[in-house]
C-alpha positions in Angstrom: 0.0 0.0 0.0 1.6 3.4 -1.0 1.8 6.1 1.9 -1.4 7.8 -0.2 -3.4 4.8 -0.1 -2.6 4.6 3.8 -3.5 8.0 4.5 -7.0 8.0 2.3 -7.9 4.9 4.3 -7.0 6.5 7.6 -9.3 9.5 6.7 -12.1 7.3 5.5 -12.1 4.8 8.8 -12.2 8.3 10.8 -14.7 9.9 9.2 -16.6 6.4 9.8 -15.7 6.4 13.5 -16.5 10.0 14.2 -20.3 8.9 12.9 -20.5 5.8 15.6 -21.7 6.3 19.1 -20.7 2.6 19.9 -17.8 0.8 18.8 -16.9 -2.7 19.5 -13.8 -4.0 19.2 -12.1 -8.1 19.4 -9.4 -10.3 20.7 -8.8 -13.2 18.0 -8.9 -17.0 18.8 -5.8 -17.7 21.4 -4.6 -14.0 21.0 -1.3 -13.0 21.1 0.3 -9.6 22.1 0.0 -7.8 18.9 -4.5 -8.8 18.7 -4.5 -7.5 22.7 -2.3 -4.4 22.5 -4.3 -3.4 19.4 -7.4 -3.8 20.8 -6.5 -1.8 23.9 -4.6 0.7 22.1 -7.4 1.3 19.9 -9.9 1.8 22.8 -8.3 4.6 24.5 -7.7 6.1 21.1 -11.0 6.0 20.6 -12.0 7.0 23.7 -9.9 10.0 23.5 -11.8 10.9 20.2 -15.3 10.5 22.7 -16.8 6.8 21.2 -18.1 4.5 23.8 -16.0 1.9 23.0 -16.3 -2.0 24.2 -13.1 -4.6 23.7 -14.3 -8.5 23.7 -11.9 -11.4 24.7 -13.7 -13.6 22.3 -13.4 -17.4 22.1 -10.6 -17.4 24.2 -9.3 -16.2 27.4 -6.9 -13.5 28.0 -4.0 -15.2 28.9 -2.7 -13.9 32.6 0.7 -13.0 31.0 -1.2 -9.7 29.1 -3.0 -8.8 32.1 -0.9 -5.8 33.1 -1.3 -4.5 29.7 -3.1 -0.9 30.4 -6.9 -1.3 30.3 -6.8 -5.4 30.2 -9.0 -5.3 33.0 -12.0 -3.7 31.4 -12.1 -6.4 28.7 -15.9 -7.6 28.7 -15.4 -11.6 29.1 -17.3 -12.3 26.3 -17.4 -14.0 22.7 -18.5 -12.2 19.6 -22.3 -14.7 19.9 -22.6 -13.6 23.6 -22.9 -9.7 23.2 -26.0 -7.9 21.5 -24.8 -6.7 18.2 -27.4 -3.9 18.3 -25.9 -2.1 20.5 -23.1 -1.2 18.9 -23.2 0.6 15.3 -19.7 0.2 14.3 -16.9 -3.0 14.6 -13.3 -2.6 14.2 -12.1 -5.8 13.1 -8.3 -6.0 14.6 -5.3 -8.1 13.6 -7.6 -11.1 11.4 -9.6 -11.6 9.0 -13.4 -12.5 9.5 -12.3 -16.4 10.9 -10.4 -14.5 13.8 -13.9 -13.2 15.1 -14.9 -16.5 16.3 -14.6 -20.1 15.2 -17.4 -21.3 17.6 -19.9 -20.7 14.4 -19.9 -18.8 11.1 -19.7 -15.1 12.0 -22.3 -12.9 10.3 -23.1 -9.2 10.2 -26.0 -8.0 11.1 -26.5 -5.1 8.2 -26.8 -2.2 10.6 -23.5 -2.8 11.6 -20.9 -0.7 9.8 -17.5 -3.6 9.7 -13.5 -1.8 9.3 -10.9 -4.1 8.7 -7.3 -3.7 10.0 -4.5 -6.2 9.6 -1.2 -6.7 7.9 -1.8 -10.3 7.0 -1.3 -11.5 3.7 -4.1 -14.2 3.5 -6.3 -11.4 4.9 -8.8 -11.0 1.9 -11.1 -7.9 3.8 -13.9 -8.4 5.6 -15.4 -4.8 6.5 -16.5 -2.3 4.0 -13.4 -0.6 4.5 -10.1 -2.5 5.1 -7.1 -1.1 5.8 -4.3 -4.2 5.4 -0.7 -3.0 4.8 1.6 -6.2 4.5 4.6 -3.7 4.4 4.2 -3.6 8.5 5.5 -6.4 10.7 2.7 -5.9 13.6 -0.4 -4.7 13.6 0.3 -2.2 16.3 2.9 -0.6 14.1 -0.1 0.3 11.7 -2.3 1.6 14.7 1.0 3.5 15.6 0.5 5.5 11.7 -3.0 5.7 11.9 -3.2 7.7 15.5 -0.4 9.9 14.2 -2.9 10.8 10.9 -5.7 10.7 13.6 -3.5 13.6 15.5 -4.2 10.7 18.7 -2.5 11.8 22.2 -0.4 8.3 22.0 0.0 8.9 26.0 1.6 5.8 28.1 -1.8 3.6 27.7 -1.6 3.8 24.2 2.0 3.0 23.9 2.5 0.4 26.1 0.0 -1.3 24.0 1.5 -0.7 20.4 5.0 -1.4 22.1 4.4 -4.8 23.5 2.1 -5.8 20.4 5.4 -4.8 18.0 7.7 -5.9 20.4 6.3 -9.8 20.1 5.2 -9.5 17.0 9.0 -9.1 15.4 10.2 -11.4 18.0 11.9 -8.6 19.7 12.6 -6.6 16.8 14.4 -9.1 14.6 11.8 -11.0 12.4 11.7 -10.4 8.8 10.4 -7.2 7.8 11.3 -5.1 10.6 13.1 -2.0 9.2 15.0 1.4 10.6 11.4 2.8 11.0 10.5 0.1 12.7 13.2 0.8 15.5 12.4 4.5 15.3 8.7 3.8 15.8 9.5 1.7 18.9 11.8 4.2 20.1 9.0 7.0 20.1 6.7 4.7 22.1 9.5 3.8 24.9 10.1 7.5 25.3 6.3 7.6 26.7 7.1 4.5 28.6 7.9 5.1 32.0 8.8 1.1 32.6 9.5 -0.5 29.7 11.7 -3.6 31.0 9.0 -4.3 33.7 6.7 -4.0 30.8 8.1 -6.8 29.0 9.4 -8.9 32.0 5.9 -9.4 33.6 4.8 -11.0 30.2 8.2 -12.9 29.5 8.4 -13.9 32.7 5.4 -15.7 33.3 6.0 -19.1 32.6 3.8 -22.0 34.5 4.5 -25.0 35.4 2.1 -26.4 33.0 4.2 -24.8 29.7 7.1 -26.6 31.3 5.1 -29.6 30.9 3.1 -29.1 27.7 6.8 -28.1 26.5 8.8 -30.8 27.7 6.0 -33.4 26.0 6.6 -31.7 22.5 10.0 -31.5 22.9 10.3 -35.0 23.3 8.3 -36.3 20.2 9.7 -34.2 17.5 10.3 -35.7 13.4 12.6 -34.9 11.2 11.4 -35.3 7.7 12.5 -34.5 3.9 16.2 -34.7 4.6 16.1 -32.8 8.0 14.7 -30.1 6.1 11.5 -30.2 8.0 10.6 -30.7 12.2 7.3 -31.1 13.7 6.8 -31.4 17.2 2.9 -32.9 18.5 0.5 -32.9 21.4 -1.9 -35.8 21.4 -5.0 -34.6 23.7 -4.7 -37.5 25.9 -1.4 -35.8 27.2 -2.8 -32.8 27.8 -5.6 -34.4 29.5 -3.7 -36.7 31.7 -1.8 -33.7 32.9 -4.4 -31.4 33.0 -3.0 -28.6 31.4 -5.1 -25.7 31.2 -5.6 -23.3 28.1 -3.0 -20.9 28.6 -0.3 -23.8 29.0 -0.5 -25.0 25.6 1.6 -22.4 23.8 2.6 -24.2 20.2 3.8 -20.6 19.2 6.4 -21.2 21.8 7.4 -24.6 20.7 7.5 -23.7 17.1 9.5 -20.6 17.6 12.4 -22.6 20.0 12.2 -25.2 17.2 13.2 -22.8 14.3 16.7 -22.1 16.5 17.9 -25.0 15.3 19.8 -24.1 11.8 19.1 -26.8 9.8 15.6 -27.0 10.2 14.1 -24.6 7.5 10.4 -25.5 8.5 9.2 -26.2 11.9 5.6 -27.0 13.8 4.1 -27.9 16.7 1.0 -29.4 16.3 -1.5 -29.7 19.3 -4.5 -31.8 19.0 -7.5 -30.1 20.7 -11.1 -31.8 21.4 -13.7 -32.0 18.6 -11.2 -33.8 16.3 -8.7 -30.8 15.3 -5.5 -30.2 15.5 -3.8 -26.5 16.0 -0.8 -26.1 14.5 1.6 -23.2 14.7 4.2 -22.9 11.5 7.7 -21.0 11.7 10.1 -20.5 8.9 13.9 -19.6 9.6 14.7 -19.2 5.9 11.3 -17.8 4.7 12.6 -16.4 1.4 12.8 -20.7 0.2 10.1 -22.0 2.5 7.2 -19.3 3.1 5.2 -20.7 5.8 2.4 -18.7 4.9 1.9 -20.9 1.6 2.2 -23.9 3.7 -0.7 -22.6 6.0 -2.8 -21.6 3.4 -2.8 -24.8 1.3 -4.0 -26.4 4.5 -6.7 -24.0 5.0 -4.6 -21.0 7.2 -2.7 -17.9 6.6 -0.1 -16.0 8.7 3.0 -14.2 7.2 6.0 -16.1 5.9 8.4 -16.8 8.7 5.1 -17.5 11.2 2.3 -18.4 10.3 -0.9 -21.1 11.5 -3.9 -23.3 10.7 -6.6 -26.0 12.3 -7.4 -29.3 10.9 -10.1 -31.0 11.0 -8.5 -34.9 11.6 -6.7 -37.0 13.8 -2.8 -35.6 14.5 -1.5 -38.5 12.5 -3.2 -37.4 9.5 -2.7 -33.9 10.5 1.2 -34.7 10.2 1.4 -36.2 7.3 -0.8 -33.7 5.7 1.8 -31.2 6.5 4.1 -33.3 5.4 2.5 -34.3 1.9 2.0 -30.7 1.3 5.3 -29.4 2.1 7.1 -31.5 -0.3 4.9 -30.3 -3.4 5.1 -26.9 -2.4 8.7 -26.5 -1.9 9.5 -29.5 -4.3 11.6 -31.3 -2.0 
């Protein structure tokens, strides 16, 4: 998107908000830093433009690690089928596409709802009648971070603690593909406003439970190396994670499948989890993304995500979940 598409898109989505008295906003499916921090962010900057604004957790909970994120408490602990879409006359879709609302059902608008889409995902196809996705940013806060600057926003500490921690885990601290010298001198604007940033990212690093360790140490010890060591795939069955009763925010395969991709000679890595109603969540990381774009890989199985991290859910067992990754990765990179 060229800097004059992003700014007639920023002045369109305003014009939209200053019309709503209501706005609602999301947290995807299992969200990570960059889907909370927007979601907060984007409350108090709309709060600061005078919308009554509501954030959802959706289908799953905010994990305790985000908690401390400025205005995490106030998220209404509901999904997008438990809140009364008439009360609200405008939806900021945040960080997904329209299958990061909910996957409990199929998510449909009611027509007096007005539906703004904002990602930087490439398999992000637009879902509100005005979608702003910029694949030239590396976390969705970074775009927020544009568009309150166009908005003339106040990006006080609330604000940036939000965007900060969004970009921060989004580039893997600033050192994922795509990050750039305006990516550093965005950051650096938000940490001036900061008046703790280490203790802002320590409480969320440092959070581990004694479940992860377990729901790690599992995965860890069942990975397969296939196509010539090209390709690793750690798995959950749900039996283990029954028989150790691990609890949702313990079963991190982002985690696994980002410790995985340390390992040099493994281009493509997963850790696949197999969760109750017969799917299977798997999380895809790339460490040479240029040759093996995990994004293609997640989207042939039905996914998206970007091409050094991406993720999808299968409908079958794990077996067949692994060798459906498998399968597919050897036509699409022709090994």
């Amino acid at each position: 998107m060229t800097p004059t598409d992003f700014k007639k898109k920023a002045a369109e989505i305003l014009d939209e908000v200053k019309k709503a008295r209501s706005v609602l906003l999301h947290c995807h499916p299992s969200p990570d830093p960059d889907s909370v921090g927007s979601a907060l962010a984007m409350k108090f900057a709309l709060e600061q433009l005078g919308k009554k604004t509501t954030v959802i957790k959706g289908d799953s909970e905010i994990p305790k690690a985000f908690m401390h994120f400025p205005g995490a408490e106030d998220i209404l602990q509901k999904n997008f089928f438990e809140i009364d879409l008439n009360e609200f006359d405008l939806f900021i879709v945040l960080d997904s596409s329209i299958t990061g609302i909910s996957r409990i059902q199929e998510v449909v608008f009611p027509p007096s709802l007005k539906v703004i889409n904002i990602d930087h995902h490439r398999t992000n196809e637009g879902c509100g009648s005005i979608n702003l996705i910029d694949l030239s940013y590396p976390a969705n806060c970074l775009i927020l971070f544009e568009l309150f600057k166009l908005w003339n926003i106040d990006t006080d500490s609330n604000i940036s603690a939000n965007l900060f921690i969004g970009a921060y885990t989004d580039t893997g601290g600033f050192k994922y593909e795509g990050v750039t010298a305006e990516t550093y001198m965005a950051a650096g604007e938000l940490v001036s406003k900061l008046p703790d940033m280490p203790g802002l990212v320590a409480k969320m690093e440092n959070s581990t439970t004694l479940g992860f360790l377990e729901f790690q140490a599992a995965a860890l010890s069942t990975i397969s190396v296939f196509h010539g060591g090209i390709i690793a795939i750690a798995s959950v069955p749900h039996v283990v994670i029954k028989e150790k009763e691990l609890r949702e925010e313990d079963i991190q395969p982002s985690r696994i499948s980002s410790f995985l991709r340390t390992v040099p000679d493994w281009k493509v890595v997963a850790c696949a989890v197999e969760v109750p109603q017969g799917e299977v969540k798997i999380s895809f990381r790339s460490s040479d993304s240029k040759t093996y774009d995990v994004s293609k890989l997640a989207a042939a199985l039905g996914g998206g995500g970007h091409k050094s991290a991406a993720g999808v859910r299968m409908t079958m067992s794990l077996d067949e979940a692994i060798q459906k990754i498998v399968e597919t990765a050897k036509v699409l990179y022709n090994l």
